[in-house]
MARBAGU-789941 format. One record per residue: x, y, z of N, C-alpha, C in turn. Coordinates in nm, 2 decimals. Layout:
BEGIN
{nxx:X	nyy:Y	nzz:Z	caxx:X	cayy:Y	cazz:Z	cxx:X	cyy:Y	czz:Z}
...
//
This chain:
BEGIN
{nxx:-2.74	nyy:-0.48	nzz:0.94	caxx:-2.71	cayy:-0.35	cazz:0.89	cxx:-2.67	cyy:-0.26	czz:1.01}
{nxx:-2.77	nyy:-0.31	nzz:1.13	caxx:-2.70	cayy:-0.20	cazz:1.24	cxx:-2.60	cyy:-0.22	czz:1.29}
{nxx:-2.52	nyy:-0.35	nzz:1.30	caxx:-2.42	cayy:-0.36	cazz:1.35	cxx:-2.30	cyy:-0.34	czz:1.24}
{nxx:-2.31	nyy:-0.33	nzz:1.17	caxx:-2.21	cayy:-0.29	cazz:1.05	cxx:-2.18	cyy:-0.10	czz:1.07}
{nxx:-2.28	nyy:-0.05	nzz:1.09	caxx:-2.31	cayy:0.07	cazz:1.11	cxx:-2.21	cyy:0.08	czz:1.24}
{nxx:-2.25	nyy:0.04	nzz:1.36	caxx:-2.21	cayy:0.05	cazz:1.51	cxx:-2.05	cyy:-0.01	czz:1.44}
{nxx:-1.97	nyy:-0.08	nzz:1.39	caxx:-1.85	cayy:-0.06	cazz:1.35	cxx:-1.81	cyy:0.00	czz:1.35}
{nxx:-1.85	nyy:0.04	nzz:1.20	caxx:-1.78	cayy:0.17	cazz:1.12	cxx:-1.76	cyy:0.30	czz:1.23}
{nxx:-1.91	nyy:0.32	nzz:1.30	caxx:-1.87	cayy:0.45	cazz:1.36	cxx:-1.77	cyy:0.43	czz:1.47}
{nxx:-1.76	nyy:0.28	nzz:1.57	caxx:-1.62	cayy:0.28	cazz:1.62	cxx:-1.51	cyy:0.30	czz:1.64}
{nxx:-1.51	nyy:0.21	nzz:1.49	caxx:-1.33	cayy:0.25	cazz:1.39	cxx:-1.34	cyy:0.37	czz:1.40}
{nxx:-1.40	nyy:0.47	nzz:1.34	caxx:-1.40	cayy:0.63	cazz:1.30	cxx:-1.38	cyy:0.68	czz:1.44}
{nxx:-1.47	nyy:0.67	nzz:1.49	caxx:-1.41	cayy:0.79	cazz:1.68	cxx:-1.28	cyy:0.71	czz:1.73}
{nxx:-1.30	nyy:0.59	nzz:1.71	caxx:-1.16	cayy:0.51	cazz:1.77	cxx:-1.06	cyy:0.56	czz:1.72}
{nxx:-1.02	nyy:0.56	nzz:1.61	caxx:-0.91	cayy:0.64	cazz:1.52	cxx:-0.90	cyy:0.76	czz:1.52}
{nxx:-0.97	nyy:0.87	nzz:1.52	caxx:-1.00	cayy:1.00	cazz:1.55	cxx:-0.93	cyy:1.05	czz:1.73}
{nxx:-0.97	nyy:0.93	nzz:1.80	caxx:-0.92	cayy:0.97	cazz:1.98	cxx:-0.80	cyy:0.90	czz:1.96}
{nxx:-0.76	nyy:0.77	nzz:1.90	caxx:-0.61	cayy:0.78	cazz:1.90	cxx:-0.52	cyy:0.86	czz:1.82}
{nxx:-0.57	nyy:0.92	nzz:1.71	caxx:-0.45	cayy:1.02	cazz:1.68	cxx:-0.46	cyy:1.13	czz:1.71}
{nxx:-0.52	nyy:1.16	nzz:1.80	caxx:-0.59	cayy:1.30	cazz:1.90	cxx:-0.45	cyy:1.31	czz:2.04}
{nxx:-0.37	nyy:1.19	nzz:2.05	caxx:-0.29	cayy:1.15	cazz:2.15	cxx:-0.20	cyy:1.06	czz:2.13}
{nxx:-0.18	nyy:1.02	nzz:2.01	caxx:-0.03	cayy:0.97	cazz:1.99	cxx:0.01	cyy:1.09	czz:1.85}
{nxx:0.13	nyy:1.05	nzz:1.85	caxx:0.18	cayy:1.11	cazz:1.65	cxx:0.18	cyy:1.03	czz:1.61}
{nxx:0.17	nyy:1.03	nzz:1.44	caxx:0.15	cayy:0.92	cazz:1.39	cxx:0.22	cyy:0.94	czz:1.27}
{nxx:0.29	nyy:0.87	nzz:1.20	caxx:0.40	cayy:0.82	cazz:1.11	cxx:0.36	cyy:0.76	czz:0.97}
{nxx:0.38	nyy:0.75	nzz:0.86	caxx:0.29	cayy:0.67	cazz:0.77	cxx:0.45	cyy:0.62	czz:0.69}
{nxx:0.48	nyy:0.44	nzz:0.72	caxx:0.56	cayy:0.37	cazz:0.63	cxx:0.58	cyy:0.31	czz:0.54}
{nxx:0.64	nyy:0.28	nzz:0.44	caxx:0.59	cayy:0.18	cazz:0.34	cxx:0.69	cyy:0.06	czz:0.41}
{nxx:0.66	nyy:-0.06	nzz:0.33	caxx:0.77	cayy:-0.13	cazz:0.39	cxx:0.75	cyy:-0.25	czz:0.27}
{nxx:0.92	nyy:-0.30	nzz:0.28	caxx:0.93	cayy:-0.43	cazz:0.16	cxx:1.02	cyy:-0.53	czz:0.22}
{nxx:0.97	nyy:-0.65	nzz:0.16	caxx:1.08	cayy:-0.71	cazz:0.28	cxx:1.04	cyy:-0.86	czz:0.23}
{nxx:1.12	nyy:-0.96	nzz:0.24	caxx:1.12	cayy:-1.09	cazz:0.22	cxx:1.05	cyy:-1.22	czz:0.38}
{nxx:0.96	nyy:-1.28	nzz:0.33	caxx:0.91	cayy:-1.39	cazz:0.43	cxx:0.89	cyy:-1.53	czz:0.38}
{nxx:0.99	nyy:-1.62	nzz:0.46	caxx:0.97	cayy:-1.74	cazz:0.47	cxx:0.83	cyy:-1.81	czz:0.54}
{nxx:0.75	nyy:-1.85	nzz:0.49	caxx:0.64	cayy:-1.88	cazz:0.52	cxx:0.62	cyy:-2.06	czz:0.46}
{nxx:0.69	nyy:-2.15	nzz:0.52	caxx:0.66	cayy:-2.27	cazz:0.41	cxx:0.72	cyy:-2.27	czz:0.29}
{nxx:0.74	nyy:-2.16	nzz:0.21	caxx:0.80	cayy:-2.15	cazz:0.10	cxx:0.82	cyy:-1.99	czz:0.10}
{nxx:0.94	nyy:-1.91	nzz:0.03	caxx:0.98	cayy:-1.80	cazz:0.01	cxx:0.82	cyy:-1.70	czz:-0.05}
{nxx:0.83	nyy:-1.58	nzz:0.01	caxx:0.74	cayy:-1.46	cazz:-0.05	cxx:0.80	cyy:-1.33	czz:-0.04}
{nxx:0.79	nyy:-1.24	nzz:-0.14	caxx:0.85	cayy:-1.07	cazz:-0.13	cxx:0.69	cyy:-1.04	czz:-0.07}
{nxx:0.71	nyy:-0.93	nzz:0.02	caxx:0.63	cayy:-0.84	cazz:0.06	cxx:0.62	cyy:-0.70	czz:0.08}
{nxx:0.49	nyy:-0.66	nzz:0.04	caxx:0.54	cayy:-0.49	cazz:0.05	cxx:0.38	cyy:-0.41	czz:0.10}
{nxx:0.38	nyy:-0.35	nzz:0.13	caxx:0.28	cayy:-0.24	cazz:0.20	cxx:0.30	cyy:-0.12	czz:0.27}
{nxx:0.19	nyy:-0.12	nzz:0.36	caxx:0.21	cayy:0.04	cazz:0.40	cxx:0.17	cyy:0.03	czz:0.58}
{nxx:0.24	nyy:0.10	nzz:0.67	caxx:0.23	cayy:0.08	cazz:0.81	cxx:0.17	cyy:0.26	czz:0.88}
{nxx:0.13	nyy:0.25	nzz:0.96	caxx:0.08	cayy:0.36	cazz:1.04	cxx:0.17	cyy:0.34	czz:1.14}
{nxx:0.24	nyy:0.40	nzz:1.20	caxx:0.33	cayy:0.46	cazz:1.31	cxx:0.29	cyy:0.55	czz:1.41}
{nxx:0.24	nyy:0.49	nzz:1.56	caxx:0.20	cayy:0.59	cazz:1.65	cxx:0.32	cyy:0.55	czz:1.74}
{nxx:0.33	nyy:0.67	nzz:1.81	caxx:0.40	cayy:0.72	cazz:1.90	cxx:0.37	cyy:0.81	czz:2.00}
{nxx:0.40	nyy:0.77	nzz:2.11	caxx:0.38	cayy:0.92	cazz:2.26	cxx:0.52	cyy:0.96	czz:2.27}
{nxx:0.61	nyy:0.87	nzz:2.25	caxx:0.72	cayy:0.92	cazz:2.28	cxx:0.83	cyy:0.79	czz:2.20}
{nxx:0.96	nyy:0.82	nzz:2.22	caxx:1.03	cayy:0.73	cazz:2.12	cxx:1.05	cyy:0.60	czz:2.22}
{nxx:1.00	nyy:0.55	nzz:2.30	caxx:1.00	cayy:0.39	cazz:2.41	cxx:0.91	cyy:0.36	czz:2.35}
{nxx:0.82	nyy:0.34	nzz:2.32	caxx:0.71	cayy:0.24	cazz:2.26	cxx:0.65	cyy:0.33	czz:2.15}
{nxx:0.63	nyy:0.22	nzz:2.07	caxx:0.59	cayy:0.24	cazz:1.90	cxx:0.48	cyy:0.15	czz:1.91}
{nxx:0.37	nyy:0.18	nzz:1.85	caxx:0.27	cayy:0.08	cazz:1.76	cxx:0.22	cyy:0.08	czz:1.60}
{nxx:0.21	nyy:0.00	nzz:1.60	caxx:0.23	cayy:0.01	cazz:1.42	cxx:0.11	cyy:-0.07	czz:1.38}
{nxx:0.00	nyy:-0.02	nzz:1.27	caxx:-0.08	cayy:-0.09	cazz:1.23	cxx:-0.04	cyy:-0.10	czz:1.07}
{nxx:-0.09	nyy:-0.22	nzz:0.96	caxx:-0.04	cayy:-0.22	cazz:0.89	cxx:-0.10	cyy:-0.28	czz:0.80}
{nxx:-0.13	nyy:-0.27	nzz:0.62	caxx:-0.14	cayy:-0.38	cazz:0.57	cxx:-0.08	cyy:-0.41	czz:0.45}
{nxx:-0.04	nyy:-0.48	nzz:0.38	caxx:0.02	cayy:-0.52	cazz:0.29	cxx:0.01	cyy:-0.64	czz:0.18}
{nxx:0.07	nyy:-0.69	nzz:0.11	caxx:0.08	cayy:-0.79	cazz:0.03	cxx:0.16	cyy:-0.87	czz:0.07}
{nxx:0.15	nyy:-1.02	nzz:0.07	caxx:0.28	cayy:-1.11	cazz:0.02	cxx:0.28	cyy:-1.14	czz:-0.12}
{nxx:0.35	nyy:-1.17	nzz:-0.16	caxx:0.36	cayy:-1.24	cazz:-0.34	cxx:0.45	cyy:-1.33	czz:-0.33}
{nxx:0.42	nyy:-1.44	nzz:-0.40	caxx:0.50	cayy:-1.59	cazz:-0.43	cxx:0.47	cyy:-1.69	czz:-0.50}
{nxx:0.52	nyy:-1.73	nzz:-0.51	caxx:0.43	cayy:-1.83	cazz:-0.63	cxx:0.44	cyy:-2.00	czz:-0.56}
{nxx:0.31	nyy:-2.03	nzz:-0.60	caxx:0.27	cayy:-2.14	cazz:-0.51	cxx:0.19	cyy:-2.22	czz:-0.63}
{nxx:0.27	nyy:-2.33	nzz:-0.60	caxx:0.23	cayy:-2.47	cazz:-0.77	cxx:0.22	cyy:-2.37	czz:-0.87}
{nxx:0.31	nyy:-2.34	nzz:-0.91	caxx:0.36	cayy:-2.27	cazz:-1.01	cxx:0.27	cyy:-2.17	czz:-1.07}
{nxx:0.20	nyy:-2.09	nzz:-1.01	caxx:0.12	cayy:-2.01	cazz:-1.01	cxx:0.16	cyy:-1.87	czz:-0.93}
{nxx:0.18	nyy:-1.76	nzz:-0.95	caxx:0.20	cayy:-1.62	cazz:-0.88	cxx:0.05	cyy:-1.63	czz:-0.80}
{nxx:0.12	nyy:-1.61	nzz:-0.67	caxx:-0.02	cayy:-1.60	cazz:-0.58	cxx:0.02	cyy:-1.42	czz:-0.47}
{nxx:-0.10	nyy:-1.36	nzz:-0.51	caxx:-0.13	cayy:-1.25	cazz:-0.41	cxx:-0.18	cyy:-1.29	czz:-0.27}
{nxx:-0.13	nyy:-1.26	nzz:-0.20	caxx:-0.22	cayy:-1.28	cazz:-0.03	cxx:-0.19	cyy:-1.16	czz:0.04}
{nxx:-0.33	nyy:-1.11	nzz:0.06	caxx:-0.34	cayy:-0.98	cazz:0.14	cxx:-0.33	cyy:-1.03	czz:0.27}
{nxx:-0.25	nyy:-0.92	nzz:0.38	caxx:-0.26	cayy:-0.95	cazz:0.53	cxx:-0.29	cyy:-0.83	czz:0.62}
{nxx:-0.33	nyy:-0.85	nzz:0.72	caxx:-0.35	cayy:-0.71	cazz:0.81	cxx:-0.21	cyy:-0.76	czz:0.92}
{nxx:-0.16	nyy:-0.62	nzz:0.97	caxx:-0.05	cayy:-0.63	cazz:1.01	cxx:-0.10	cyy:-0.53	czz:1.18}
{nxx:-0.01	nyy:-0.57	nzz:1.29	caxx:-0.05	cayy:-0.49	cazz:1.45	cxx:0.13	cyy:-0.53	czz:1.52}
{nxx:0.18	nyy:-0.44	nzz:1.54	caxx:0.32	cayy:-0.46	cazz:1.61	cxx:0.29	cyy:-0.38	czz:1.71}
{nxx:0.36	nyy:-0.41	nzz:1.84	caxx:0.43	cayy:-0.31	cazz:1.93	cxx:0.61	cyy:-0.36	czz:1.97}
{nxx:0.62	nyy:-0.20	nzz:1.95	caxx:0.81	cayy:-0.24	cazz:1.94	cxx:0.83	cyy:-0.15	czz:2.09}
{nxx:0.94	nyy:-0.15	nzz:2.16	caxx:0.96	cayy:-0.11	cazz:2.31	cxx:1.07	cyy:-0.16	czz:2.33}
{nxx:1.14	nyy:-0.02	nzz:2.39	caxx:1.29	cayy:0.02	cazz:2.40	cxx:1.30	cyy:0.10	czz:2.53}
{nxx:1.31	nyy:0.05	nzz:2.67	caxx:1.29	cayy:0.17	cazz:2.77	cxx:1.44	cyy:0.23	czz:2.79}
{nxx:1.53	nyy:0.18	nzz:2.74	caxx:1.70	cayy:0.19	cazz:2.80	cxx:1.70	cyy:0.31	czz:2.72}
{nxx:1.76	nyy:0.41	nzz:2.80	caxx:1.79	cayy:0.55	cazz:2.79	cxx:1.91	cyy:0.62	czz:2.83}
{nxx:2.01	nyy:0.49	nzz:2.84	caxx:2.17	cayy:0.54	cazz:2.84	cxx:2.24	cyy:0.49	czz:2.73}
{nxx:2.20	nyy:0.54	nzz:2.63	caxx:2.31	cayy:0.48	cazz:2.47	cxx:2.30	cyy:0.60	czz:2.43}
{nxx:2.38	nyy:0.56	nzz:2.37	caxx:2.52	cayy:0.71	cazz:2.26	cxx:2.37	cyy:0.73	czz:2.12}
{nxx:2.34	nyy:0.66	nzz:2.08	caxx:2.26	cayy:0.69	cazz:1.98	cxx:2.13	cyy:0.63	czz:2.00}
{nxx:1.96	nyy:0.75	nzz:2.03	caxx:1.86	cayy:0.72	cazz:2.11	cxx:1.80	cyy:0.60	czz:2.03}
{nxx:1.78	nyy:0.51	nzz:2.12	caxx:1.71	cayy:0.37	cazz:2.05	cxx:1.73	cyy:0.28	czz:1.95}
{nxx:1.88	nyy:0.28	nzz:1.95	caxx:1.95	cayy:0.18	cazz:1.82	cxx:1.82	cyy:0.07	czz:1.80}
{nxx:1.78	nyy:0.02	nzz:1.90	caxx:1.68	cayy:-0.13	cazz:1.84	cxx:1.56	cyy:-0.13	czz:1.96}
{nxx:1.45	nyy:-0.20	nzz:1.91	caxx:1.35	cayy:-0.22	cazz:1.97	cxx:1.34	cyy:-0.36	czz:1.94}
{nxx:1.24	nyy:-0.43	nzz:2.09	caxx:1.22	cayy:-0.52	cazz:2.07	cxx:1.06	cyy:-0.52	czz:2.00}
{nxx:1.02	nyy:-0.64	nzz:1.91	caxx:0.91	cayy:-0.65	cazz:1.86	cxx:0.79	cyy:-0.77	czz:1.92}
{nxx:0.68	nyy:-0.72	nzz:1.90	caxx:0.57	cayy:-0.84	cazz:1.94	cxx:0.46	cyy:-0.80	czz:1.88}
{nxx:0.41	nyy:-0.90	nzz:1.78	caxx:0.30	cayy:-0.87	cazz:1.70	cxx:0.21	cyy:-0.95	czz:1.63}
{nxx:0.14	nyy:-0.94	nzz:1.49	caxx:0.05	cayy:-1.07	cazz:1.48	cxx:0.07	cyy:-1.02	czz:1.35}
{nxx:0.03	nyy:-1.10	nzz:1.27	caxx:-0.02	cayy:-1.12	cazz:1.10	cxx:-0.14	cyy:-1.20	czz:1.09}
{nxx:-0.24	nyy:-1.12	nzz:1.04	caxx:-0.34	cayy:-1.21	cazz:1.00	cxx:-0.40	cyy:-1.22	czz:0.83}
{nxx:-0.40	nyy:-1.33	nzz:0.77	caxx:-0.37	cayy:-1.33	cazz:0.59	cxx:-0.52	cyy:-1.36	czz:0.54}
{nxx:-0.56	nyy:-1.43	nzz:0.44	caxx:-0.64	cayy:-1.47	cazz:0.43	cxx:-0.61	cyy:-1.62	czz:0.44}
{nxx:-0.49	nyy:-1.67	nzz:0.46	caxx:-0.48	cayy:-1.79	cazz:0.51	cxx:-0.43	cyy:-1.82	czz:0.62}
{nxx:-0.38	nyy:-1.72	nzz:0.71	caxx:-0.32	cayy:-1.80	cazz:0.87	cxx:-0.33	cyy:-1.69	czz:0.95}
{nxx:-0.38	nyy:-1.70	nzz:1.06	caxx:-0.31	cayy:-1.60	cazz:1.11	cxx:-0.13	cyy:-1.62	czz:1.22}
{nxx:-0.08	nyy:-1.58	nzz:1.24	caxx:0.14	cayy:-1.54	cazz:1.25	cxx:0.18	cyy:-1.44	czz:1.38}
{nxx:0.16	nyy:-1.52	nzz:1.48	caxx:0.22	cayy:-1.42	cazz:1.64	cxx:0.32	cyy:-1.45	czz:1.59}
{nxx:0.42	nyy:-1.34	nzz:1.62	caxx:0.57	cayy:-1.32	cazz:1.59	cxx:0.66	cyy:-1.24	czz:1.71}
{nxx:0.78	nyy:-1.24	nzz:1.74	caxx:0.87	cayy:-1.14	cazz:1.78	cxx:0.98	cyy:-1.14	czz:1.71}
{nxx:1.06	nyy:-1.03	nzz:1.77	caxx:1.15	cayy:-1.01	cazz:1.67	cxx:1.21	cyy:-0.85	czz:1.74}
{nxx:1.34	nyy:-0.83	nzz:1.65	caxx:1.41	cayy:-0.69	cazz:1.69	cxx:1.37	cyy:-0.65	czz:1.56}
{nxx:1.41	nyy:-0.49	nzz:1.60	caxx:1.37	cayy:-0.36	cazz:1.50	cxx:1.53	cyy:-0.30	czz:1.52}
{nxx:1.59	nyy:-0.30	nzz:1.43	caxx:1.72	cayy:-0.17	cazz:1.42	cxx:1.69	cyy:-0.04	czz:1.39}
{nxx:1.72	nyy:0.05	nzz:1.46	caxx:1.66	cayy:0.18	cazz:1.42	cxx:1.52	cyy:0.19	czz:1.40}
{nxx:1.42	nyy:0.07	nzz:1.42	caxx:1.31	cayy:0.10	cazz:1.33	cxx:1.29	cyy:0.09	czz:1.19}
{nxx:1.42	nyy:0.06	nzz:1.13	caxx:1.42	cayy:0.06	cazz:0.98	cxx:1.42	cyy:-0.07	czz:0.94}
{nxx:1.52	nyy:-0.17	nzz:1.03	caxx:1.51	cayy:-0.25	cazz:0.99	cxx:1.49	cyy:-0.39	czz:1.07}
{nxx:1.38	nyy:-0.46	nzz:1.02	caxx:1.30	cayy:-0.56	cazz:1.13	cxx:1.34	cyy:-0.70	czz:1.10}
{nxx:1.35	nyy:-0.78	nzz:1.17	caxx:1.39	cayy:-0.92	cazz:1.19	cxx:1.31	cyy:-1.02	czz:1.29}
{nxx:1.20	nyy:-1.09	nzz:1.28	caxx:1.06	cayy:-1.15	cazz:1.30	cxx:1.11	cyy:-1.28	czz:1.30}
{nxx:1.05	nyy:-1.39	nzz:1.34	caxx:1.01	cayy:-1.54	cazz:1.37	cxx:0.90	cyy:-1.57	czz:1.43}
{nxx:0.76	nyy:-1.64	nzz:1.43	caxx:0.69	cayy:-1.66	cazz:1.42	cxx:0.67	cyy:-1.79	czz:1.38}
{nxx:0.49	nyy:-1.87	nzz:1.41	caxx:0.45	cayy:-1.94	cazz:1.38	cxx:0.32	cyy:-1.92	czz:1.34}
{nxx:0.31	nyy:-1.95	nzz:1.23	caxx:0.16	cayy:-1.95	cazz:1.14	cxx:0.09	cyy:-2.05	czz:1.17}
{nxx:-0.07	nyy:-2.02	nzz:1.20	caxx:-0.17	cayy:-2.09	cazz:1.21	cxx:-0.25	cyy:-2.13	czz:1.07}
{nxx:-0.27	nyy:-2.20	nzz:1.01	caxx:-0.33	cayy:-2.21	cazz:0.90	cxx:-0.48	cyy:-2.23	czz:0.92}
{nxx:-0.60	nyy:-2.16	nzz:0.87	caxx:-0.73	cayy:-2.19	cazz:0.89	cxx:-0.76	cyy:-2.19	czz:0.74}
{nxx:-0.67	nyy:-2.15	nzz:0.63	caxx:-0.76	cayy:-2.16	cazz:0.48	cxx:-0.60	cyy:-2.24	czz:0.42}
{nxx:-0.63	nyy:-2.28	nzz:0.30	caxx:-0.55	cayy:-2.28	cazz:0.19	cxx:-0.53	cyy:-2.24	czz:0.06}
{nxx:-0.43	nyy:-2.26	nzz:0.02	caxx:-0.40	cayy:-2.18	cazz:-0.13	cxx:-0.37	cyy:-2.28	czz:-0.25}
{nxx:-0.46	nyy:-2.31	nzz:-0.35	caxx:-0.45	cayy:-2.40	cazz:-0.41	cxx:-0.40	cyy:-2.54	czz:-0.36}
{nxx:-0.47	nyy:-2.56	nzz:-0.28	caxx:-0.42	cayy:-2.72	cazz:-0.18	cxx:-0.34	cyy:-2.72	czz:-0.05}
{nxx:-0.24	nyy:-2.57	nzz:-0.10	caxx:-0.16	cayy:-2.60	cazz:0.02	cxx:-0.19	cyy:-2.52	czz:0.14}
{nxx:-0.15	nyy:-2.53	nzz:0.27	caxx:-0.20	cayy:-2.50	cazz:0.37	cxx:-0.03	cyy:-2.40	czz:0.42}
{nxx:-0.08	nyy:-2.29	nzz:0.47	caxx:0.11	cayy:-2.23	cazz:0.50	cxx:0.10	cyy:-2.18	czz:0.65}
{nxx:0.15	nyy:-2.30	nzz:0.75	caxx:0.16	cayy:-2.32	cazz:0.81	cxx:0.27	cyy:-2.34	czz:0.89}
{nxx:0.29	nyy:-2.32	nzz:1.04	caxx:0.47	cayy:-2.36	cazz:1.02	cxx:0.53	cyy:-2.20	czz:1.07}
{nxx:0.60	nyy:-2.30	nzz:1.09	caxx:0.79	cayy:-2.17	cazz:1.16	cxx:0.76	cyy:-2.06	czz:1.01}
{nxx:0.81	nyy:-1.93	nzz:1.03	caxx:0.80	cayy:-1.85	cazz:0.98	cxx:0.85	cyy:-1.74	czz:0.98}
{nxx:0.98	nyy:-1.66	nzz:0.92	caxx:1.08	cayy:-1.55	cazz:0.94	cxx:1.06	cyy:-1.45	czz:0.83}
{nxx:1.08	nyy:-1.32	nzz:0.87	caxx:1.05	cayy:-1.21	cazz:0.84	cxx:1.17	cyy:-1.11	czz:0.84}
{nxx:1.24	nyy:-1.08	nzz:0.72	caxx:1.36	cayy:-0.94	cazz:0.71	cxx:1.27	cyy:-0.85	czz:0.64}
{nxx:1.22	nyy:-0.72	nzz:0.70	caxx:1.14	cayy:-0.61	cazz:0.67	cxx:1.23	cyy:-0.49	czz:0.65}
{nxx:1.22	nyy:-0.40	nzz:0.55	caxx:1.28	cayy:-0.30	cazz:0.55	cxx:1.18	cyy:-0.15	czz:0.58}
{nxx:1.20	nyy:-0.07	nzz:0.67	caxx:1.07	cayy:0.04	cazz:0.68	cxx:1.11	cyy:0.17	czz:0.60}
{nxx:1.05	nyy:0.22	nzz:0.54	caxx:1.06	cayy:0.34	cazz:0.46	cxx:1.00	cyy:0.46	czz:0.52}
{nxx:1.05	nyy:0.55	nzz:0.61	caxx:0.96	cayy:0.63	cazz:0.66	cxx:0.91	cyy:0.76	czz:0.55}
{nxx:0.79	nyy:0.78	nzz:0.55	caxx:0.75	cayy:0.87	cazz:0.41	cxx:0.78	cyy:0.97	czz:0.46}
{nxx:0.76	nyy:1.00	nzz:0.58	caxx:0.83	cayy:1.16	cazz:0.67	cxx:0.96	cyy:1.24	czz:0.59}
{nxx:1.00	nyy:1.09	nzz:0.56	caxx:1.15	cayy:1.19	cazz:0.44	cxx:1.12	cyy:1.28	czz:0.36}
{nxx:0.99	nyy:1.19	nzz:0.29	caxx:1.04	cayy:1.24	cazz:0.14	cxx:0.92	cyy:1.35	czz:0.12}
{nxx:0.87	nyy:1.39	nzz:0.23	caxx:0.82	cayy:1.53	cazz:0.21	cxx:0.85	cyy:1.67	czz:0.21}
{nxx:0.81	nyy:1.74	nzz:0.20	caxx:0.85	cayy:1.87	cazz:0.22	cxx:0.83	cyy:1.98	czz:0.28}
//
């Protein structure tokens, strides 16, 4: 119990001191992943920032796909950092490079990859498989086309 306790209160001040010192962004994102076999994905990302050169993004989401002919949900936790230090282009930070992890309830997925504008991400990776999903194991080379939705728009 006490160490569940000593967590929680980590996460909480831990979270609390980093958005005390970065801004922070809230994304949705949808996006298709080859994983062993095709999955749509969609969720929601946290966006901190000190400045527009480096981004970090926490994140979690869904995959969905159907696996032995069954629709299968797999929740994942998501951790990127994207970094762009070149500061002589016509338009600030066309692309970032990406480096990050996925971890599912069946693999966890170190990936890189570029970001266009931030909006739109392009990943490759290799999945570690430690569980399976009805027999099968999803493991293996792994690509990622993400689309980011910044909710900053659509407020007011």
């Amino acid at each position: 119990m006490f160490k569940k306790i000593t967590i929680s209160f980590l996460i909480f001040f831990g979270w609390y001191a980093l958005q005390a010192q970065l801004t922070s962004h809230v994304a949705a994102f949808v996006g298709y992943q080859y994983q062993k076999q095709s999955f749509g994905e969609l969720g929601l990302r946290y966006i901190f920032l000190k400045n527009d050169n480096f981004l970090y993004r926490l994140g979690g989401g869904v995959q969905i796909g159907e696996v032995k002919d069954k629709i299968a949900f797999i929740p994942k936790l998501q951790g990127d950092f994207l970094w762009n230090t070149n500061d002589n282009t016509a338009i600030q930070h066309p692309y970032y490079f990406i480096v990050g992890t996925e971890v599912s309830t069946q693999a966890i997925s170190p990936k890189v990859g570029i970001s266009l504008f931030g909006i739109l991400d392009f990943t490759a990776g290799y999945s570690f498989a430690y569980n399976d999903i009805r027999g099968k194991k999803l493991d293996g080379v792994n690509a990622n086309i993400t689309v980011n939705i910044p909710l900053v728009v659509f407020a007011k």
